[in-house]
C-alpha positions as CSV (number, residue, x, y, z in Angstrom):
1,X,213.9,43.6,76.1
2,X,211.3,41.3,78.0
3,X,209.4,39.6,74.7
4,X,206.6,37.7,75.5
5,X,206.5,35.1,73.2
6,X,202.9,33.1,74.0
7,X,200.1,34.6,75.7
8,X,197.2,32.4,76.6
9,X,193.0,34.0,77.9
10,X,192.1,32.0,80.9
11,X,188.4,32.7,83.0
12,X,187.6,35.4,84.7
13,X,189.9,38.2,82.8
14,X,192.9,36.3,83.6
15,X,195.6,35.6,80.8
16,X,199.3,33.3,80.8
17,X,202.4,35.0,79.6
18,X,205.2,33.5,78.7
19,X,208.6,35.3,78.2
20,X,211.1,34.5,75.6
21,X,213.6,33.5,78.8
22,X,210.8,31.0,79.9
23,X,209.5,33.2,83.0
24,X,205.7,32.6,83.3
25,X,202.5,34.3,84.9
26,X,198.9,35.1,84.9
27,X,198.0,38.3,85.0
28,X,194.5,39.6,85.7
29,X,193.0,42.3,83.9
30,X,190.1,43.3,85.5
31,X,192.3,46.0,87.6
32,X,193.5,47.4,84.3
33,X,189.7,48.1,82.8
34,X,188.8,51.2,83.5
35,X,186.4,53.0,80.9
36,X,187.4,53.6,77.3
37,X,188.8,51.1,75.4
38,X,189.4,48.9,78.2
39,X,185.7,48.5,78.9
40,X,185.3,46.4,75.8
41,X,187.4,43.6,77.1
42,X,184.5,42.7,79.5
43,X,183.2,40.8,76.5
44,X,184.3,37.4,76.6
45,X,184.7,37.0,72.7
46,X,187.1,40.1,72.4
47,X,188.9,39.1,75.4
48,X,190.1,35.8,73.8
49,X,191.8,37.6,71.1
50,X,194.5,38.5,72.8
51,X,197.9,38.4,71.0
52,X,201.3,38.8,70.8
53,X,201.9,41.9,69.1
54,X,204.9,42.7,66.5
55,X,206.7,44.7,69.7
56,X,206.4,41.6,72.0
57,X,203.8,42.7,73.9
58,X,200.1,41.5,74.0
59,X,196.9,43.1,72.8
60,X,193.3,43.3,71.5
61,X,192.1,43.7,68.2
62,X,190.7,46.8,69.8
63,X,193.7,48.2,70.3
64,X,194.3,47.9,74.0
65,X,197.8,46.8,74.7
66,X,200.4,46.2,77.7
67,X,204.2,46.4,77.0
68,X,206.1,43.8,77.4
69,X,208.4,45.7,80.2
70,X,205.8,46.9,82.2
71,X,204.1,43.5,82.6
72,X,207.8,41.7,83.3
73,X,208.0,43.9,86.0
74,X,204.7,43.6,87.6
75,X,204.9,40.2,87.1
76,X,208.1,39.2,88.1
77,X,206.9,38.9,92.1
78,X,204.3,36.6,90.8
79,X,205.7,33.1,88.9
80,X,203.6,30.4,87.9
């Protein structure tokens, strides 16, 4: 499994991830908010909760989430 182990908000709707193997990206959100629950992480103060969840993936206290596997793979052209 691809456990992200620190995940840090940046401007802009862009976060670090860092995987327990070391690998390391940004990722920007904005092309994942879409309406519904996603909308909410428009505002800055929600969007720097993000986490590392109990299944090694990241989310808001809203409850949007990404799963660890799906973000090593779209990642995984893009190192740091």
């Amino acid at each position: 499994m691809n456990a992200i182990i620190e995940v840090k908000p940046l401007n802009d709707q862009v976060i670090t991830v860092q995987f327990a193997d070391g690998f390391t990206a940004k990722l920007n959100v904005k092309p994942f908010i879409k309406g519904g629950i996603s909308e909410k992480l428009n505002d800055p103060a929600l969007f720097n909760q993000v986490h590392v969840d109990e299944f090694g993936g990241i989310s808001w206290p809203n409850g949007f989430d990404f799963c660890p596997n799906f973000l090593r793979q779209y990642l995984q052209p893009n190192p740091l």
